[in-house]
N, C-alpha and C positions, 0 to 999 in steps of 0.2 A: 504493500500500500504506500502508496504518497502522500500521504495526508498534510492539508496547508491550510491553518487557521488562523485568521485577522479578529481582530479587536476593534469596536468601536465605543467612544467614552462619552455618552450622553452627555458629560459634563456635570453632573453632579455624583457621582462615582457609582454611576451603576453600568453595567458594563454588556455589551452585547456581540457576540461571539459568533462567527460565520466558519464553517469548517466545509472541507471540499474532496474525497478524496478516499473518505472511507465507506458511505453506503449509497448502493445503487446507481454501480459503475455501470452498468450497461442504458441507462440511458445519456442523452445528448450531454444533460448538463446536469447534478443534482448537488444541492447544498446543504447542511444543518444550519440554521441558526437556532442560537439560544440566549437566553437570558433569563436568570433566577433559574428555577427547574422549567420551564416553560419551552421545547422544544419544535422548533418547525422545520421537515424534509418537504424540499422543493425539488421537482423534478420538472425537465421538457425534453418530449421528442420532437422530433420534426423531421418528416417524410423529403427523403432524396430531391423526390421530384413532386411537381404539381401536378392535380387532377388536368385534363385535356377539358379546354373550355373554361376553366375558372378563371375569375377576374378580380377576385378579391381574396384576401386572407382571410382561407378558413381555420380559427382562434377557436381555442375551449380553455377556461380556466375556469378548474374545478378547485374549493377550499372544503377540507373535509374536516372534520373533529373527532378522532377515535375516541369513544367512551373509555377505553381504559387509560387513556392521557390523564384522565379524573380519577380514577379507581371507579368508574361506577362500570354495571351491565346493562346494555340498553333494555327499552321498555318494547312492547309491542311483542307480539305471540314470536315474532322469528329468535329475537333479542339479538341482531345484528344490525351492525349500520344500513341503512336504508338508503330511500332516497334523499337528494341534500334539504335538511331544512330551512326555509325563509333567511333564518341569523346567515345559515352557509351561503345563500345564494349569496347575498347583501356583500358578504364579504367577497366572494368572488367576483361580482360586478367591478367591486372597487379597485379590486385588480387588473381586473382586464380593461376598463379603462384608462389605467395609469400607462399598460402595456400597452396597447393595441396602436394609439399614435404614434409610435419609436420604431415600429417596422419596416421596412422598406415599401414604398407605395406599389413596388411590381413585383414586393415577395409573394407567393400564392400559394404554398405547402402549407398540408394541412400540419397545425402546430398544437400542441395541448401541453398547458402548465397543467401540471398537479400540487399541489400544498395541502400535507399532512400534518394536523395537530398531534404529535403524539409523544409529549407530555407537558403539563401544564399545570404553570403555580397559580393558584385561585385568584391571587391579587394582580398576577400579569398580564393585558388583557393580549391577545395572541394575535388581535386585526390587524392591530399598527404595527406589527415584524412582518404581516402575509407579504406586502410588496414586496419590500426588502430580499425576502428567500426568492421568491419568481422573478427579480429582474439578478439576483447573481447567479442565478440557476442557468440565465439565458448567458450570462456573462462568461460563464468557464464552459460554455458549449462555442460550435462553428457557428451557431444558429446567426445569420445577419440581422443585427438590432442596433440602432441609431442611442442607443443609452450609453449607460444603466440610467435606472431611476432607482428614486427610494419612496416611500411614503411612511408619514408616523402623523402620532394625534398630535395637537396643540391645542390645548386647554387653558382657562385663566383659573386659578386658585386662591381664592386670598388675595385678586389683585395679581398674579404674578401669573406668566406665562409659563407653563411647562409641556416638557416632549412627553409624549409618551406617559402619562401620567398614571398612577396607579387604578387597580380597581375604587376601593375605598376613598381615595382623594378624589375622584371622579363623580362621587356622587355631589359634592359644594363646587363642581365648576358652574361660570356660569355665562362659558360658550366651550364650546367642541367640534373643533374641525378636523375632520382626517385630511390630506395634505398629499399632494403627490407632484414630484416633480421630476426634470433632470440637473447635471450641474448649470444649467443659465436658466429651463424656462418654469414655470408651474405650468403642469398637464391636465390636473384635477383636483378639484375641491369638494368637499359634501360638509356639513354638519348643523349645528342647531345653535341658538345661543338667547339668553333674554332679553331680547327686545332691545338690542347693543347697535349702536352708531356704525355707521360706514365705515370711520377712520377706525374704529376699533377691529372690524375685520381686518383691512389692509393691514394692521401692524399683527395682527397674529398669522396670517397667510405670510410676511415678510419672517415672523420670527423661523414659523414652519420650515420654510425654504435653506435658512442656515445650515441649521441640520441637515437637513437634505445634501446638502451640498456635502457633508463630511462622508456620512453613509456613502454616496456615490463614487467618491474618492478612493473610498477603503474598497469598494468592487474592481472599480480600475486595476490597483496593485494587485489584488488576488487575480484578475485574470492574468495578470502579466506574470504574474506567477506561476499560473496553470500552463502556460504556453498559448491560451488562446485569442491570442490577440488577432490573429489573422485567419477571417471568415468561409464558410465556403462558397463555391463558385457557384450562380445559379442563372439560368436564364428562362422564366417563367411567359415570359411575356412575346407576342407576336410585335413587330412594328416596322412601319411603314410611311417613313417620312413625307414621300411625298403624296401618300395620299391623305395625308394627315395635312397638308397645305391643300389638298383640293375641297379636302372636306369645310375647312375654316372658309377658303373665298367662297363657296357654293353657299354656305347656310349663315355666315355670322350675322350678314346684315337682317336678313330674316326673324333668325332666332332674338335678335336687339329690339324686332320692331314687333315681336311676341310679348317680349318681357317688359315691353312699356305701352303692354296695351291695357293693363291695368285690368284686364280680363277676370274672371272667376275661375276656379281651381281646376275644375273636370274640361273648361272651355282650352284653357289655356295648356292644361298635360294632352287634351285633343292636340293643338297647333303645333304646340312641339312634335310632338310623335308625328303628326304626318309631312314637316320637314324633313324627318330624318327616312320617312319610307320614302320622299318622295326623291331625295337623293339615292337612296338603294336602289330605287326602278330606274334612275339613271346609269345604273352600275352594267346592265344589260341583262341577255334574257340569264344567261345561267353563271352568275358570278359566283369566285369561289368564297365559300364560308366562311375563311380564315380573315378573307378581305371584308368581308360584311361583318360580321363580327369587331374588329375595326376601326371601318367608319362608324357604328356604333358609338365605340368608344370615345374618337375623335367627336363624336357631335355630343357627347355628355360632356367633351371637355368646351367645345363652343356654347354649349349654356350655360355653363359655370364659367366662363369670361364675361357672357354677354349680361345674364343677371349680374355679376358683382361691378362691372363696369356701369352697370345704367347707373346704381348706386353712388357710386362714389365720383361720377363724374355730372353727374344731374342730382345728386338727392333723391330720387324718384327709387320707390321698389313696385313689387311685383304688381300689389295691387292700387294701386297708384298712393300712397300712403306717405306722410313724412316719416323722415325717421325715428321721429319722436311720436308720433303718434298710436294710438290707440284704436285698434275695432269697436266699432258700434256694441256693447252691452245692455242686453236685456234677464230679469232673471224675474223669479216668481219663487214664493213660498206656500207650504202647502198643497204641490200638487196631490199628492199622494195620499188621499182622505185616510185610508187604512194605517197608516204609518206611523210611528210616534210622530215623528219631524221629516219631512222634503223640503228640495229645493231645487228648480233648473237655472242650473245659468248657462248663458249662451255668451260668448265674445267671438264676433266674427263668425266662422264657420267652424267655431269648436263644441262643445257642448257635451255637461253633463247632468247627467240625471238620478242625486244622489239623495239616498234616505238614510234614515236614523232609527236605531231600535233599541230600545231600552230593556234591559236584562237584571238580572238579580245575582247572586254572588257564585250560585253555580251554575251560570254562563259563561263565565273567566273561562279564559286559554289557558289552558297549560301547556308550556314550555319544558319540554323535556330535552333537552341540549346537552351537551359532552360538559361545556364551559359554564352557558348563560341557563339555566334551569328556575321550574314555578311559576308564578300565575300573571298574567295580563288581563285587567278591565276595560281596556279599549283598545279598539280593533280597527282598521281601517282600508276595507278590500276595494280595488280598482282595475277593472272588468274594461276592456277594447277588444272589442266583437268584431267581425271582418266588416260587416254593413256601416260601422264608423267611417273607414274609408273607402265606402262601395265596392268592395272587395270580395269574393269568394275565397271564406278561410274556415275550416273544422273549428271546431269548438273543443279545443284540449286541454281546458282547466288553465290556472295561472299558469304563463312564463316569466323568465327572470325580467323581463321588460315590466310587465304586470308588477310582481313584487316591489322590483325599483321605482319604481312612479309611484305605486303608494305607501311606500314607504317613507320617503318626501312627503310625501301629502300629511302622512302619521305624524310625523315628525315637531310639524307647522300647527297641525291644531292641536297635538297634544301639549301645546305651549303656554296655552290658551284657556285651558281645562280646568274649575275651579278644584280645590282642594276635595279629600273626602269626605268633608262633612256636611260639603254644600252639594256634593254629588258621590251618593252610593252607589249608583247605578254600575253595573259594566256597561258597556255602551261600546256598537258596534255599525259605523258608517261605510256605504258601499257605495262608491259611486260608479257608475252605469255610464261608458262613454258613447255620446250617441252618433254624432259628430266631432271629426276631429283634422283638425287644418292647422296642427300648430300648440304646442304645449298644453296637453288635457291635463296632464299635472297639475299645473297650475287654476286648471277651474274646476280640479276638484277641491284644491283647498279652500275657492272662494263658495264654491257650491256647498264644498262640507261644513261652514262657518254657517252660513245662510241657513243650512237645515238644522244643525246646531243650537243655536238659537230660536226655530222656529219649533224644536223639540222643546223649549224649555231649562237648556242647558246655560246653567249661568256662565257663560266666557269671561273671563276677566278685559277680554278687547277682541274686537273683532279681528281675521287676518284676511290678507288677500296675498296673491303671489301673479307674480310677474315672467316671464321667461324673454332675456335681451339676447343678442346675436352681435355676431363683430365682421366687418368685412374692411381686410387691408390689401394691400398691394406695398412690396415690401421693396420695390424699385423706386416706387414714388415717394412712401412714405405715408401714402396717405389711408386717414381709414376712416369707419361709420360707425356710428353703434346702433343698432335697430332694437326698438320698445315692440313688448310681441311679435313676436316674430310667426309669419309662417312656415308650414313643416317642409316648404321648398328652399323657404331660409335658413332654417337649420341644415339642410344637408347639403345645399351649394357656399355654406358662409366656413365662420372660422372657429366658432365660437357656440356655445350652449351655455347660458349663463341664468337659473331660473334663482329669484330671488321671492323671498315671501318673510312677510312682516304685518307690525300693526302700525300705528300711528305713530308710538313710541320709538319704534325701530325695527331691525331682522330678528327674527325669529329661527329661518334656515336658510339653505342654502345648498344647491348643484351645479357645479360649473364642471365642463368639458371644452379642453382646448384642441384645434386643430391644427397650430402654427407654430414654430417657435417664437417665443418672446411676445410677452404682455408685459409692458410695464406700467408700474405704480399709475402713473398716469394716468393711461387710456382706465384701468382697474376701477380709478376712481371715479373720472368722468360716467364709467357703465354704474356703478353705482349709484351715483343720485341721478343718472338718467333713470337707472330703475325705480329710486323710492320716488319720484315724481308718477311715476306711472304706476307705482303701487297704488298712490294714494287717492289718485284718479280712479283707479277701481276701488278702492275703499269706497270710495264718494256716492258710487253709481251703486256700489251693495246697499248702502243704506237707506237708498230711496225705496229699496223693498222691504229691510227691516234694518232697525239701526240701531237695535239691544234687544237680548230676549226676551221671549215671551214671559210673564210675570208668573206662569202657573204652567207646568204639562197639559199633555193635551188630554179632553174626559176620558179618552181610552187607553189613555197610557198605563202602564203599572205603577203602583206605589210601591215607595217601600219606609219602611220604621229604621232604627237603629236603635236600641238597646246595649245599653252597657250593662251587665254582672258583674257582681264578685266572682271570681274563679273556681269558688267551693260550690257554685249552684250550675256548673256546666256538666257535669254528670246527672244531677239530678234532671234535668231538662230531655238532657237524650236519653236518659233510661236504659234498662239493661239491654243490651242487642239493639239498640234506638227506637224501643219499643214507645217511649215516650213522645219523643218529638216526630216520630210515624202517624201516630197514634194522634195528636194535634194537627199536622196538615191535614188528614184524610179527614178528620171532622169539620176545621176550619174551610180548609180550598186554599189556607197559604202555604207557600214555600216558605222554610223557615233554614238560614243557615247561621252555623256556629262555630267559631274558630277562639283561639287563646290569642292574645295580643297585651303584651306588656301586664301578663298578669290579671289580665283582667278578661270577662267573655263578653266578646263582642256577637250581638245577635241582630240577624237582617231579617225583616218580617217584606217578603214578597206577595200583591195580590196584585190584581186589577180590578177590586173595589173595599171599597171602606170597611164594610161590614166584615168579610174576612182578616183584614188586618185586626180589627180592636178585635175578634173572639181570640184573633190567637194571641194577642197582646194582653186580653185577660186572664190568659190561660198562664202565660209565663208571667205573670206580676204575680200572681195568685202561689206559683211553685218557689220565684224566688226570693216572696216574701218575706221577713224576720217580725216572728210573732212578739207582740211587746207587752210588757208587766202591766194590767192594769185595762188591755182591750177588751172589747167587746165581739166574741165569735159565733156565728152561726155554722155548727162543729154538724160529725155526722159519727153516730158511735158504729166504732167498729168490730169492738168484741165484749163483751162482759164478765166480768168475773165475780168471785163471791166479794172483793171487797170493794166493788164500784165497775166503772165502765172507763174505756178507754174511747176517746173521742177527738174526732181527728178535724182538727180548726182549721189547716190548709193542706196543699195536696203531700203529700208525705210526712204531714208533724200532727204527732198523735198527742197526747194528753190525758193522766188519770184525773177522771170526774171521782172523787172520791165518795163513797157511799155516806157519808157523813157531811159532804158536799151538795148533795142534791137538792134537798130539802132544810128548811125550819125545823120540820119534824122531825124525830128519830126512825130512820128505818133499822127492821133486825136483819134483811135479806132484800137480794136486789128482784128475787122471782118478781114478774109482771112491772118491775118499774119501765121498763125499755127496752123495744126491738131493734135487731140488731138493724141499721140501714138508718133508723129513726133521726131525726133533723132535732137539734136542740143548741137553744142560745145559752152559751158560758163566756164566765170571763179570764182573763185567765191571770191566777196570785202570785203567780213565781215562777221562776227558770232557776232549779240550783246547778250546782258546779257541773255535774255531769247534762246539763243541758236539757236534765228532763221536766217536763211541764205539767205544774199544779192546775186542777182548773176546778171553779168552780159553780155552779147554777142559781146554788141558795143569795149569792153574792148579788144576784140581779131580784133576785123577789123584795119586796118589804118584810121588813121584821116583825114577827106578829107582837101584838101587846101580851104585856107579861099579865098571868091570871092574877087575879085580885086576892091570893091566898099571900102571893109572894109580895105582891106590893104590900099588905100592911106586913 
């Protein structure tokens, strides 16, 4: 073995360790990094040659988390890792976008990172080393890649900016961005933060980038170590120079006088396309494939001049718009009579159609994860159906696009969300995209605020979100920044930059770059071009509601919250939970119970009044503490020769003493009382052992003494 391992020094002496050399030599490139016990094996192959016909890099990066990294066994009848869950996608996305712009634009072998968790220290969180392992991984392979990159979190704590920060100190930050970059550019940003200022992002993506730059550095030497400084040879690509000039003079002016025709979306992908057929049929009766295939290419690349030039050399985009402008917004609440809370909002030709459902505490998600494991109360799923963009496409459950987009959207309103006192509920929002021409992301968070509060859900502020776009030209110098963008603008521009906040400030945040170099500059400029167009849609949200509703809707569920003492939560459930079975099936509520800080916290679920107060009387009445001196309507339970036993609440019995019952003297209890018999006592004492005096005669009048005894 050759084994060769680097050090990298976060800078406040914790230390992360990258090793090469010793496991899973048979693929391209495979690395360890470590830190604390927390271990991550990065692996990439990548295929000789490319598929015949492919035009693009076919990328897979998968993040996996082995359960026994944790010591635990997974759940589920197999008790083997599965498919990736949600946390896994999430972390994988973040990768593959870090990676996917560093690759050569005419690499086209199909390439798969792999990143295994497998071992991990609880407090080390394992997302912000995933880059780091997949882009050295690529670094000590031939693989052609325009890196390394690195990515790590940057958090504020106390005021203070840190890498990488722990589990535990993570929970008092109070922004969080993951960070991805190379040594010069930032590639990718995601994370969330409280309602924090523009300039306070730029100086934590600034701090981010430092770091980064070390990480990178420390890849460099390691491959130069490994020998793999010098790439392999590939030629994936057909080309054809000059017909890549006949395609430009045949179609650009065309294609320029499409793209300012300020046309609508289906009019205008019509005009294009039949440019580029109408060049093919120029090509003759039986041209060769390899050549049409192409000009293809060459005319994706004359619309992607001719849109970013109308831009930057007129102002003018696709659909005749400034570039600070805004799509026409309309939105409504309440569509959805059935629903706790709806809402549609429409901007432009986007549109979603999102509701709200209100749940009770075993509704929660459980999170059964290698690392992140336990419960979630809000939820937030985001559904693009092929008919969004007129499209014939199966219906195959979420994909990682899916996830990613609402997971953003999760993100932004759970920002938002009052505390749990003011909201018991779990609470579970889906938005339904119906239309979509341009960041649904983003009108699901305004859509999902909107139904939110039209649930009744106290927000502490409304949010909206925004998605800006960048188009530069790196000869001139010159560039744009486009307010909403459309989805033609995202994928001929430079940039994905979706931003989402309240009045206060951001909230979250996803940016994807496609260029090298953004600087501070333009960064900022995009930024308050965004919170102007946030606020813009802020504006236009609250012409349809502009706080929540004062009360749920009538058919929404309620729920109670009850607090116990800790010593009446057994009493409640009963032996085999016979007790509180025994309460929902008579009441109609859901009743749950959990231990929190000592104390039992109990959630009374119905969908109307009269179910909650029975079961609400039902548990006041069980965790009542009987008191010296009350007044009880008791029920006896058994009798014996020296009195009856009588039971004042539901499990606390009491001797009625036979000397107790009466004024009179009784000699035996025969015929005093059946056993079931309802009888008012009071009760005279509680001694040491807790057991309860009671008595009857205490409630009668005392009768007058006979006139023998008075004289």
């Amino acid at each position: 073995m050759n084994v060769i391992k680097k050090t990298i020094d976060l800078g406040d002496g914790r230390i992360v360790e990258i090793e090469t050399g010793k496991l899973a030599k048979q693929a391209d490139g495979s690395v360890v990094v470590k830190m604390g016990d927390t271990m991550l094996l990065a692996t990439v192959v990548s295929s000789k040659e490319a598929k015949e016909g492919v035009d693009f890099l076919p990328l897979s990066v998968d993040y996996q988390e082995k359960y026994a990294s944790t010591g635990r066994i997974p759940g589920g009848f197999l008790r083997r890792e599965a498919r990736l869950s949600d946390y896994e996608v999430l972390i994988s996305r973040l990768v593959d976008r870090a990676l996917r712009p560093l690759f050569p634009e005419d690499y086209h072998a199909d390439t798969q990172v792999m990143i295994s968790l497998i071992s991990a220290d609880k407090n080390i969180m394992p997302d912000c080393l995933a880059g780091l392992a997949a882009s050295a991984a690529i670094s000590v392979s031939d693989i052609p890649f325009n890196g390394p990159i690195s990515e790590v979190r940057v958090a504020k704590i106390d005021g203070q900016l840190v890498i990488n920060p722990t589990l535990s100190d993570l929970q008092k930050a109070t922004l969080e961005f993951m960070v991805a970059g190379s040594a010069t550019d930032i590639v990718m940003v995601e994370g969330e933060a409280d309602e924090i200022a523009e300039a306070e992002m730029v100086e934590a993506i600034t701090f981010a980038h430092e770091a980064i730059k070390i990480q990178v550095a420390v890849q460099v030497e390691l491959a130069e170590e490994v020998g793999k400084t010098d790439k392999r040879i590939y030629s994936h690509e057909h080309s054809n120079l000059e017909l890549k000039e006949v395609v430009f003079a045949a179609t650009y002016a065309k294609a320029y006088a499409v793209a300012a025709s300020a046309s609508g979306k289906d009019d205008r992908s019509a005009d294009f396309r039949q440019i580029r057929e109408d060049f093919i049929a120029s090509m003759g009766e039986n041209p060769d494939p390899i050549q049409v295939g192409l000009a293809k290419k060459y005319f994706h690349d004359v619309q992607y001049d001719a849109v970013r030039n109308l831009v930057l050399n007129e102002g003018k985009r696709l659909d005749g718009r400034k570039t600070t402008e805004i799509r026409p917004i309309w939105s409504e609440v309440g569509y959805l009579p059935a629903a706790h809370g709806s809402a549609v909002f429409t901007r432009g030709e986007t549109q979603s159609l999102t509701s709200v459902t209100l749940g009770s505490k075993t509704d929660e998600q459980m999170i059964d994860g290698a690392f992140i494991n336990g419960y979630n109360k809000f939820l937030l799923h985001y559904n693009f159906p092929g008919f969004s963009t007129g499209e014939v496409r199966p219906n195959r459950g979420a994909g990682r696009r899916e996830i990613g987009h609402g997971n953003l959207a999760m993100r932004s309103l759970k920002k938002v969300l009052p505390g749990l006192e003011q909201n018991p509920y779990t609470i579970r929002v889906v938005s339904d995209i119906l239309e979509s021409n341009g960041s649904s992301s983003m009108a699901t968070v305004c859509a999902g605020a909107l139904a939110l509060m039209d649930a009744g859900i106290k927000l502490t502020a409304p949010v909206s979100g925004i998605a800006m776009g960048l188009i530069t030209d790196e000869a001139t110098g010159k560039y744009a920044i486009l307010s909403d963008i459309l989805g033609d603008e995202d994928h001929l521009g430079d940039m994905d930059f979706k931003v989402t906040g309240t009045e206060k400030g951001i909230v979250a945040c996803q940016m994807d770059l496609k260029i090298n170099g953004l600087s501070n500059e333009v960064l900022i400029k995009a930024l308050d071009q965004a919170k102007e167009g946030r606020l813009h849609i802020l504006n236009e949200m609250k012409k349809t509601i502009a706080a929540p509703r004062e009360d749920y809707k009538p058919h929404a569920p309620r729920i109670v919250s009850i607090t116990i003492d800790k010593e009446f939560i057994g009493a409640i459930i009963g032996p085999g939970g016979k007790i509180i079975q025994e309460m929902q099936r008579e009441t109609g509520a859901t009743i749950a119970i959990e231990e929190v800080d000592n104390k039992g916290i109990i959630e009374i679920f119905a969908d109307n009044k009269a179910a909650i107060d029975a079961a609400v009387s039902r548990i006041r009445n069980i965790v009542a503490k009987p008191e010296v001196g009350e007044t009880y309507e008791g029920k006896v339970k058994t009798i014996m020769p020296f009195g009856a036993f009588v039971e004042i609440m539901p499990g606390k019995d009491g001797l009625l003493h036979i000397s107790e019952i009466d004024w009179k003297r009784y000699e035996t209890m025969d015929g005093i009382f059946e056993v079931g018999e309802k009888v008012k006592v009071k009760l005279l004492e509680i001694d040491k052992q807790g057991k309860l005096k009671l008595s009857r005669k205490a409630l009668m009048p005392r009768p007058p003494k006979p006139e023998a005894e008075v004289r």
